[in-house]
DRENVEX-866216 format. One record per residue (C-alpha): residue in one letter; y, z, x. Coordinates in Angstrom, 2 decimals. Example, Ala and Ser with C-alpha at 12.3 -4.5 7.8 and 13.67 -1.06 7.14 Angstrom:
<nodes>
residuo  py  pz  px
a  -4.50  7.80  12.30
s  -1.06  7.14  13.67
</nodes>
This chain:
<nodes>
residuo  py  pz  px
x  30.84  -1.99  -46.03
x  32.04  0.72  -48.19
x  35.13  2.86  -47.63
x  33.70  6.33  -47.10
x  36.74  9.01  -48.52
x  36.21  12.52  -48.34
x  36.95  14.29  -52.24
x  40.11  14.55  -51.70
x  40.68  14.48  -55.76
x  37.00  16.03  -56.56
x  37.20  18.73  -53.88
x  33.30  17.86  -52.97
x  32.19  17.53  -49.24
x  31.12  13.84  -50.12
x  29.77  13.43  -46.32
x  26.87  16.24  -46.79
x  26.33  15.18  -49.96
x  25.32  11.33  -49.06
x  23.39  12.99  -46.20
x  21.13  15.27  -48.47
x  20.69  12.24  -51.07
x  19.45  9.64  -48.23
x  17.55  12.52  -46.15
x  14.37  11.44  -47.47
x  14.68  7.88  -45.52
x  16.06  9.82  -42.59
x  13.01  11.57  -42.20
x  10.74  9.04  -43.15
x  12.96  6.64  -40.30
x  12.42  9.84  -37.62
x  8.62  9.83  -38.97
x  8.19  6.36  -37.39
x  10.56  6.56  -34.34
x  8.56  10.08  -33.32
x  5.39  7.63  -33.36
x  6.36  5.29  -31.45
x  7.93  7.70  -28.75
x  4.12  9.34  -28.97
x  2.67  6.19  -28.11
x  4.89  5.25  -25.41
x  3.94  8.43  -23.84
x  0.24  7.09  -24.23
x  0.56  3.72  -23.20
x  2.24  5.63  -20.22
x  -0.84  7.98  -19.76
x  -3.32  5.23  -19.91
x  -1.27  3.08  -17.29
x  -1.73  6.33  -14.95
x  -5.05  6.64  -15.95
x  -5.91  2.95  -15.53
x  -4.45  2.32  -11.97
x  -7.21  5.62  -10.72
x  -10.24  3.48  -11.87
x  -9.23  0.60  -10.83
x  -8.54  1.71  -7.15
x  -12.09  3.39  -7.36
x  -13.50  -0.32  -9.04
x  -11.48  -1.72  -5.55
x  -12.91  0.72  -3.32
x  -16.17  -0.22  -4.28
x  -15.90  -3.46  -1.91
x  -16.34  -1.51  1.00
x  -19.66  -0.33  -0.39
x  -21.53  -2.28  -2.62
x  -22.66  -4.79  0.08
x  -25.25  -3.46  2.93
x  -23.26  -5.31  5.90
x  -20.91  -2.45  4.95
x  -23.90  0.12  5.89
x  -24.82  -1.57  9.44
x  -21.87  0.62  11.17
x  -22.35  0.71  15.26
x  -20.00  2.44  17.60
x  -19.97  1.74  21.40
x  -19.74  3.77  24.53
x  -19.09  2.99  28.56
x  -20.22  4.67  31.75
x  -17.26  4.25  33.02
x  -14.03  4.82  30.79
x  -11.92  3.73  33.34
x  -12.57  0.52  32.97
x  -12.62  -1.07  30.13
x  -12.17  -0.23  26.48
x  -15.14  -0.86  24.08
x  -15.77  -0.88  20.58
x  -18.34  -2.64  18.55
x  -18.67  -4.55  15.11
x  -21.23  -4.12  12.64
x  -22.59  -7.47  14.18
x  -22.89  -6.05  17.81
x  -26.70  -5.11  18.73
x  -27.58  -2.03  19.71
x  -29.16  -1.26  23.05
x  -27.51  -1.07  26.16
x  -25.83  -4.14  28.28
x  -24.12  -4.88  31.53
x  -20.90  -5.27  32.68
x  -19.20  -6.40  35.65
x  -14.98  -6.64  35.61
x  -14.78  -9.15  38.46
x  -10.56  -9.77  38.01
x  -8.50  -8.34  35.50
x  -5.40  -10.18  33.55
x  -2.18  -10.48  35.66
x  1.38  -12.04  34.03
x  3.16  -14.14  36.52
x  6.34  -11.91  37.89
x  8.93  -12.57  39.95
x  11.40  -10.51  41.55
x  14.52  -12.51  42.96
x  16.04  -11.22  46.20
x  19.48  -9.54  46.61
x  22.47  -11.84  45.64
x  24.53  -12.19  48.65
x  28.29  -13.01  46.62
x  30.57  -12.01  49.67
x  32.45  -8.45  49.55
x  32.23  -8.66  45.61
x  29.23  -7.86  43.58
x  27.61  -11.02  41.14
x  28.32  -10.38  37.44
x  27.05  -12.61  34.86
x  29.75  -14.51  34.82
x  30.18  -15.27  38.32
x  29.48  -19.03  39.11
x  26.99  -20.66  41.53
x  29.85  -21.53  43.95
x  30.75  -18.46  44.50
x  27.39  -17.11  45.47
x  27.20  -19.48  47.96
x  25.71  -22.75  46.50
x  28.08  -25.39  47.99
x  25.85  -28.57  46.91
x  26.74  -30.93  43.76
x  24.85  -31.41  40.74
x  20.87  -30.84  40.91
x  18.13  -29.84  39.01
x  16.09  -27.23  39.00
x  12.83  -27.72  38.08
x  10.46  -24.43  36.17
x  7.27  -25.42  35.89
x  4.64  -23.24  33.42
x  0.94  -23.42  33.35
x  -1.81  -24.98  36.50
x  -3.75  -27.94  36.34
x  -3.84  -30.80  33.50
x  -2.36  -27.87  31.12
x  0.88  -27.55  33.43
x  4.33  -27.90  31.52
x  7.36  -28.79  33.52
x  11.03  -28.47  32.21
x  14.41  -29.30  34.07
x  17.64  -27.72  34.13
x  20.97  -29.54  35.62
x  22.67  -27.44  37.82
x  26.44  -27.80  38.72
x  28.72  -25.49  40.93
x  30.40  -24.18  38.09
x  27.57  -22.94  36.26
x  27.55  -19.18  35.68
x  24.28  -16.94  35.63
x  24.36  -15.94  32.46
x  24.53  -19.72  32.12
x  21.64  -20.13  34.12
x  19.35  -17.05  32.69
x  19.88  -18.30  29.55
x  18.70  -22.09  30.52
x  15.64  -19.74  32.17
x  14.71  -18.09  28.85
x  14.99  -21.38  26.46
x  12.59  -23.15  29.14
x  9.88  -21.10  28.20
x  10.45  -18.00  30.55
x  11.62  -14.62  30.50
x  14.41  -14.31  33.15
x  17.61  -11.11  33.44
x  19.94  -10.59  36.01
x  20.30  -6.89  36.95
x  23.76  -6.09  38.18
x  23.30  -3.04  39.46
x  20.04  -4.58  41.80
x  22.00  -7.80  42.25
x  18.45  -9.43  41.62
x  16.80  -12.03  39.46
x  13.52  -10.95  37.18
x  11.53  -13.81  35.98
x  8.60  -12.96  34.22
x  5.79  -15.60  32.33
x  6.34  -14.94  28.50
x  2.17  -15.76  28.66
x  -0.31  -13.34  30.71
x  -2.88  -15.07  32.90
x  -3.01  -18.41  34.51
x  -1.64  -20.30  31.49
x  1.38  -18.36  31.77
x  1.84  -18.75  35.60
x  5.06  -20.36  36.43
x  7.17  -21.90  39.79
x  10.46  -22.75  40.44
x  11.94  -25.64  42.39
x  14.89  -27.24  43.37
x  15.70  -30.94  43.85
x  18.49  -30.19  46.07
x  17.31  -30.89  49.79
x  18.69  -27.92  51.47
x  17.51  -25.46  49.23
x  20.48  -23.44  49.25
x  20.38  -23.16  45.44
x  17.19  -21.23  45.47
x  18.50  -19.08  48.85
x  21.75  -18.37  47.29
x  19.82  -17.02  43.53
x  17.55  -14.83  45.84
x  14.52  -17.24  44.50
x  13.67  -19.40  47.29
x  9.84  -17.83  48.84
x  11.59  -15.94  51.56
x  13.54  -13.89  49.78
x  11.48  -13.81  46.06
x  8.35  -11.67  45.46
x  6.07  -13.23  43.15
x  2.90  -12.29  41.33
x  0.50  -14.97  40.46
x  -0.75  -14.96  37.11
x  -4.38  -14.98  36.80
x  -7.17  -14.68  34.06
x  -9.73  -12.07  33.50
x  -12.66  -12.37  34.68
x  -15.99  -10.57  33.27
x  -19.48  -10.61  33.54
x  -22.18  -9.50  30.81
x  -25.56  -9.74  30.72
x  -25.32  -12.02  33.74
x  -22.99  -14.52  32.37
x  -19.24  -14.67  33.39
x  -16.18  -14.94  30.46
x  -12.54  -15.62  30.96
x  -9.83  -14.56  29.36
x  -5.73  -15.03  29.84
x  -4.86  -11.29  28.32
x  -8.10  -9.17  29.13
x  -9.38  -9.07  25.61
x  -12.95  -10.48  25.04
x  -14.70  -10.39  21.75
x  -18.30  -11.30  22.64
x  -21.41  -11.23  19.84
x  -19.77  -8.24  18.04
x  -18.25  -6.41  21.08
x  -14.56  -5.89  21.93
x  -13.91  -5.48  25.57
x  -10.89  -4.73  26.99
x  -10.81  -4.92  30.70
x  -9.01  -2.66  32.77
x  -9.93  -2.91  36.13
x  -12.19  -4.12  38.42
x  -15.65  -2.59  38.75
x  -17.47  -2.08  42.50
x  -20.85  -2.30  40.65
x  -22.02  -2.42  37.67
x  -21.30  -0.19  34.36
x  -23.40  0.35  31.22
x  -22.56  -0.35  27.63
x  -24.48  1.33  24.94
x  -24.41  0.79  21.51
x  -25.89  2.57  18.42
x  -25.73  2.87  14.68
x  -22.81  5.13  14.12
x  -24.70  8.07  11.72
x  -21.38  9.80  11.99
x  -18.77  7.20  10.61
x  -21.45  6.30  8.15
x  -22.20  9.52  6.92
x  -18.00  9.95  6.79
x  -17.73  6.89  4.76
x  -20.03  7.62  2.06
x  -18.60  11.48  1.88
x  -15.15  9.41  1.53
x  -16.61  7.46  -1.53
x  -17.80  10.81  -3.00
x  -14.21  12.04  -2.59
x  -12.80  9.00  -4.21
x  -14.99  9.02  -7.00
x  -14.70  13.07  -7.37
x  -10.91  12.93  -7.69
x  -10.81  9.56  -10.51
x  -14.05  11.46  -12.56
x  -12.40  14.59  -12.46
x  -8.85  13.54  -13.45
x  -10.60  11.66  -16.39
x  -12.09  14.75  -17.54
x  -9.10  16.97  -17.31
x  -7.92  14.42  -19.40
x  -10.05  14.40  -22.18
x  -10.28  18.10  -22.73
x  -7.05  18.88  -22.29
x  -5.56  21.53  -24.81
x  -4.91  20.28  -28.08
x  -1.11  19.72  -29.10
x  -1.55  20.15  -32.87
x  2.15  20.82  -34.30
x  3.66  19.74  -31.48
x  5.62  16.36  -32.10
x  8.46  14.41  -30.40
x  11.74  15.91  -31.00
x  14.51  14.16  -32.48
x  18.10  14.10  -30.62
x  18.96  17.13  -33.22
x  16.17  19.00  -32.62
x  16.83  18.45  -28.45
x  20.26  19.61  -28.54
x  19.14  22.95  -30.83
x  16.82  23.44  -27.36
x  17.51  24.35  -23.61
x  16.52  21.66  -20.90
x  13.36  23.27  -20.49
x  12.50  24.22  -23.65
x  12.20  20.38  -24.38
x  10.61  19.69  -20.68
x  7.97  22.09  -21.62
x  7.37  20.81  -25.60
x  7.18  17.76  -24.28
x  4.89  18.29  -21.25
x  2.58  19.83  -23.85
x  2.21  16.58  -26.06
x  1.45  14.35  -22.73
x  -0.82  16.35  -21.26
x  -2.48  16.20  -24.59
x  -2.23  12.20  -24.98
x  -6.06  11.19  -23.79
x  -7.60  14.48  -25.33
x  -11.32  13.22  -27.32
x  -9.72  9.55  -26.60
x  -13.06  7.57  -27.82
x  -12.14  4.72  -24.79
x  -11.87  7.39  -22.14
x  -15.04  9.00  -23.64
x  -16.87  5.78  -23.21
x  -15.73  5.02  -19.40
x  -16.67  8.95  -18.70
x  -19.95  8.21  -19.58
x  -20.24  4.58  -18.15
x  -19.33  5.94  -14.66
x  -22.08  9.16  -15.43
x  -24.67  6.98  -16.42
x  -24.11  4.55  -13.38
x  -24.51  7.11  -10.47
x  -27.42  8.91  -12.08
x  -29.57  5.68  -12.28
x  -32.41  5.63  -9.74
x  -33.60  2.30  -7.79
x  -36.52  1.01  -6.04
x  -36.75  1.01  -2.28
x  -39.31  -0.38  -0.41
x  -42.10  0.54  -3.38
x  -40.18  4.38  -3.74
x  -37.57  5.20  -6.77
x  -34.85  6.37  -5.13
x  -31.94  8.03  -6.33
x  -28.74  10.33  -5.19
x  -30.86  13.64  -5.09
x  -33.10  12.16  -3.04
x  -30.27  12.78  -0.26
x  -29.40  16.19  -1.74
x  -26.36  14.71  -3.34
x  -26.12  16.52  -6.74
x  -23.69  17.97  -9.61
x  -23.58  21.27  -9.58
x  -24.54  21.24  -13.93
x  -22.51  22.59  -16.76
x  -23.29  25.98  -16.11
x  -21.79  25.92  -12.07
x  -19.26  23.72  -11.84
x  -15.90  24.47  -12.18
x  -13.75  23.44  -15.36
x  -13.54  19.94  -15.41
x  -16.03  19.06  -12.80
x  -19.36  18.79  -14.43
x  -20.04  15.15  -13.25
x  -18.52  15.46  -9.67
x  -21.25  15.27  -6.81
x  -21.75  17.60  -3.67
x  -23.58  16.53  -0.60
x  -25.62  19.49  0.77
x  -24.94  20.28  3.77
x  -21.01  19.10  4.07
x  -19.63  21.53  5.58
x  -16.26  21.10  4.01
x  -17.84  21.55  0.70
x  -18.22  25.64  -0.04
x  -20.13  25.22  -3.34
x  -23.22  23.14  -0.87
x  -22.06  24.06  2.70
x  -25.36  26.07  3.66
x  -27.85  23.92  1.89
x  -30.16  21.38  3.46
x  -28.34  18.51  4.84
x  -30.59  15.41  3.73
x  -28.32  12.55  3.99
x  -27.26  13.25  7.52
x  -31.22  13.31  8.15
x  -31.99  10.18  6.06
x  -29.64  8.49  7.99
x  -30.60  9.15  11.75
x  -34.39  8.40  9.98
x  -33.85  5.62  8.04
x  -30.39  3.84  7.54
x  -31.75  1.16  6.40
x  -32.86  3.16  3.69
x  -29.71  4.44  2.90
x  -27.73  1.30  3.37
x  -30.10  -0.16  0.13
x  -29.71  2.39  -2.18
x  -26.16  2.64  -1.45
x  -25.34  -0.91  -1.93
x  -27.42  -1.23  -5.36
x  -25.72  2.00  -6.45
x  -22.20  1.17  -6.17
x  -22.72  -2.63  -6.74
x  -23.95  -1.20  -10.33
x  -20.83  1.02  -10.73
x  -18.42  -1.88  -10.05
x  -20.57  -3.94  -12.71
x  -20.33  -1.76  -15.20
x  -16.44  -1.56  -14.30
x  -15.97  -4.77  -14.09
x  -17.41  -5.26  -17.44
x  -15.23  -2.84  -19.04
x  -12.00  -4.41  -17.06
x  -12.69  -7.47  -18.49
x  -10.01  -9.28  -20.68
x  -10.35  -9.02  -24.97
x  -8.06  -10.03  -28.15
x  -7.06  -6.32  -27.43
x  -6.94  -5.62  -23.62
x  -5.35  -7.46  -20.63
x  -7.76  -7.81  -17.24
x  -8.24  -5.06  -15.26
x  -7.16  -2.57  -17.97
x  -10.33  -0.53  -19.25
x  -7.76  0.54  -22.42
x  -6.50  -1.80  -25.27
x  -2.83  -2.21  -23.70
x  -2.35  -5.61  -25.55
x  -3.35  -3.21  -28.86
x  -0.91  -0.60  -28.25
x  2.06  -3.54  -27.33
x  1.63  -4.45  -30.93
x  1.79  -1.48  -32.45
x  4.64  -0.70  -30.54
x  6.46  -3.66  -31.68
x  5.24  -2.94  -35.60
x  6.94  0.28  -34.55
x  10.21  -1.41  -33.52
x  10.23  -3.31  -37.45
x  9.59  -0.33  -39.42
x  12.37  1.50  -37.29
x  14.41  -1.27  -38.43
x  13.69  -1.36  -41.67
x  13.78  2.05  -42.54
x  17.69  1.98  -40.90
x  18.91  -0.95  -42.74
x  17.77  0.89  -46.07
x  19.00  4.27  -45.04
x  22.06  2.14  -43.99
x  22.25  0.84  -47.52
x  21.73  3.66  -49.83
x  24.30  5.55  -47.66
x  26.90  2.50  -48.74
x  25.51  2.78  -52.21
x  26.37  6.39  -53.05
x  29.69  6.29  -50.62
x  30.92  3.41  -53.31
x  29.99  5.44  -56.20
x  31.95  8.37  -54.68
x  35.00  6.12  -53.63
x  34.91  4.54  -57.50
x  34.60  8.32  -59.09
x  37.76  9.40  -56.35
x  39.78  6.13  -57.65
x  38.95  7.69  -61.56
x  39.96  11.11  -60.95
x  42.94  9.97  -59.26
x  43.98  7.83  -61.91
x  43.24  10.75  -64.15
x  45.33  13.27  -62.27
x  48.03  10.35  -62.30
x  48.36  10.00  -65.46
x  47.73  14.00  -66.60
x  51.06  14.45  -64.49
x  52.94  11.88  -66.14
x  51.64  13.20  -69.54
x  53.00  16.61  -68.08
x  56.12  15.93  -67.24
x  56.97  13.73  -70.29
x  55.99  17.02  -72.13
x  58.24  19.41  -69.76
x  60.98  17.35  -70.69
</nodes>
């Protein structure tokens, strides 16, 4: 590398003048890097861009099938109780329902410890609450029937009761001892009859159980015990309460004297809220695509270098800047194109039942060029939404369509959005220039960025060496001029003498 002096014999600001003679690569070198900082910004706009379509091209799986049309929603006579709700399988009509039991966990509440003048802490041991047998088991048993479980825990005097809740709680209970209530709670960790549970002793006096408060005359207990329905005639169990039966959820809640009535219908409501939530969805990506491409033009405006930034305030730059991204996407051909796929997919019309069908057939419309607001030419109202001021007060036609004929509804629906996601899908698929699921040429714009990155490079390493070129001329015309001056003063002083 070349020794870069300053004109210390020539007097010349050698520094500025190596910087003027190499300026042309400098600016050709910021040329590049200002590129390649524009389309980082882009490949950043597209990403942003990118993940809005392909939410909407996810959304559409919620549509684009007409199971996702056959909505039902349930009601009871009786709130009280039971809880209903129905599935798009359920049928709609009314049933009957009896609640002959409901769910019960197994509980049971241990009588006071007697421990003497001093109250039982966890750590106090059997002996000293009054259990003066030897070793024993005691014997928890979970479950009725063939399904029972039975597990055994040895007992000795000097076991404590935290020892012995937390023998309960490993044996498949759920067991506490409460201090301040000098009591025992043992509760099944199962509802219903599975989790139903009984304690024993093998010690033949019992006073293990009588001392812990757990023997029957001094315990409480709850039996566990299943639910028990009947609907349509025809009884169900269940251990927690909860039956799912031919598309209906029932929770029960208590038992019914006589009979209650279920009733369930197509739910015009939640389906006329879920296709107004697929308008939304697909207002807010076709708008935002829009805005997009005829955003303000940036002409002039290019990435500053780290000179020009420092000449600036903080939001001078934030707001040059903010004017070059918002223009990134303006005329963009690819956004163009998907603009006009998604416009061309919701006006298409489709046969139903012998009748072409198509979105203004249930007043769903743009309002045109001429009406809409900037930016919103291809968005669609529903007449009659009443959160919608620009078609609040006209006609409401999909609300009617749908109490006349969902079924109707439900086909066009499905072969409208299932024709949107195709044309998606085609455009997400994966190319020689574009990854899957990107509807813009990322893989492209990688490359370029990295043919960026070279010519950066290349650019440096010859600025780099034309700046070690001249510095060596100027260090070799320094050396003359010193030898020059060197020798003028001896040829002075020989003279002087």
């Amino acid at each position: 590398m070349a020794i870069r002096v300053s004109g210390l014999n020539s007097g010349l600001d050698t520094e500025s003048i190596v910087s003027a003679l190499v300026s042309s690569y400098s600016v050709k070198k910021d040329k590049v890097i200002k590129a390649q900082t524009k389309l980082s910004w882009k490949q950043d706009a597209w990403k942003d861009a990118n993940a809005k379509i392909y939410s909407l091209y996810t959304s559409l799986d919620n549509f684009r099938y007409e199971k996702s049309y056959n909505l039902k929603k349930a009601t009871i006579s009786d709130a009280t109780k039971a809880t209903i709700s129905a599935s798009n399988d359920a049928f709609t009509g009314s049933q009957t329902l009896n609640i002959i039991d409901v769910a019960q966990t197994a509980f049971m509440t241990g009588g006071k410890i007697a421990a003497g003048t001093e109250k039982a802490t966890s750590s106090s041991k059997l002996s000293e609450l009054g259990y003066t047998g030897g070793d024993t088991t005691l014997t928890l048993t979970v479950g009725t029937g063939e399904d029972a479980k039975t597990e055994t825990i040895d007992i000795t005097a000097d076991m404590t009761l935290s020892d012995l809740v937390t023998q309960l709680n490993e044996k498949g209970v759920k067991a506490n001892f409460d201090s301040t209530q000098q009591r025992i709670y043992i509760n099944a960790k199962e509802s219903g009859a599975a989790g139903h549970f009984s304690i024993t002793s093998d010690e033949s006096t019992n006073t293990l159980l009588s001392a812990l408060g757990l023997d029957a005359a001094s315990s409480k207990m709850i039996e566990g015990k299943n639910a028990e329905i009947e609907l349509n005639g025809v009884t169900y169990t269940s251990n927690t309460g909860s039956f799912s039966i031919n598309g209906l959820n029932i929770q029960a809640n208590a038992k019914t004297e006589s009979a209650v009535t279920i009733n369930v219908q197509n739910d015009t409501q939640g389906l006329y809220d879920k296709i107004k939530d697929f308008f939304s969805t697909y207002n807010s990506v076709i708008n935002e695509l829009q805005s997009l491409y005829n955003a303000e033009s940036s002409k002039g405006y290019e990435p500053l270098t780290e000179d020009e930034k420092d000449a600036m305030s903080d939001s001078q730059v934030e707001k040059w800047e903010k004017k070059i991204k918002d223009s990134l996407l303006r005329r963009d051909n690819t956004l163009g194109t998907i603009i006009n796929t998604m416009n061309m997919a919701m006006s298409k019309t489709f046969e139903i039942d012998g009748e072409k069908v198509g979105l203004g057939n249930f007043g769903i419309q743009t309002l045109g060029f001429l009406n809409a607001k900037e930016n919103q030419q291809y968005a669609y109202h529903i007449a009659g939404d009443a959160d919608d001021e620009d078609s609040a007060s006209k006609t409401d036609k999909l609300m009617k369509a749908l109490n006349e004929d969902p079924d109707k509804v439900a086909k066009f629906f499905s072969q409208l959005t299932q024709d949107l996601y195709t044309e998606l899908d085609a455009k997400m698929k994966s190319t020689s220039m574009s990854s899957a699921y990107k509807v813009y040429n990322d893989k492209e714009m990688a490359s370029e960025y990295s043919d960026y990155t070279k010519q950066i490079k290349k650019w440096e390493d010859k600025l780099h060496d034309m700046e070690d070129r001249y510095f060596k001329q100027f260090s070799a015309m320094e050396k003359a001029l010193a030898q020059l001056n060197s020798k003028s003063s001896a040829l002075t002083g020989m003279i002087g003498q």
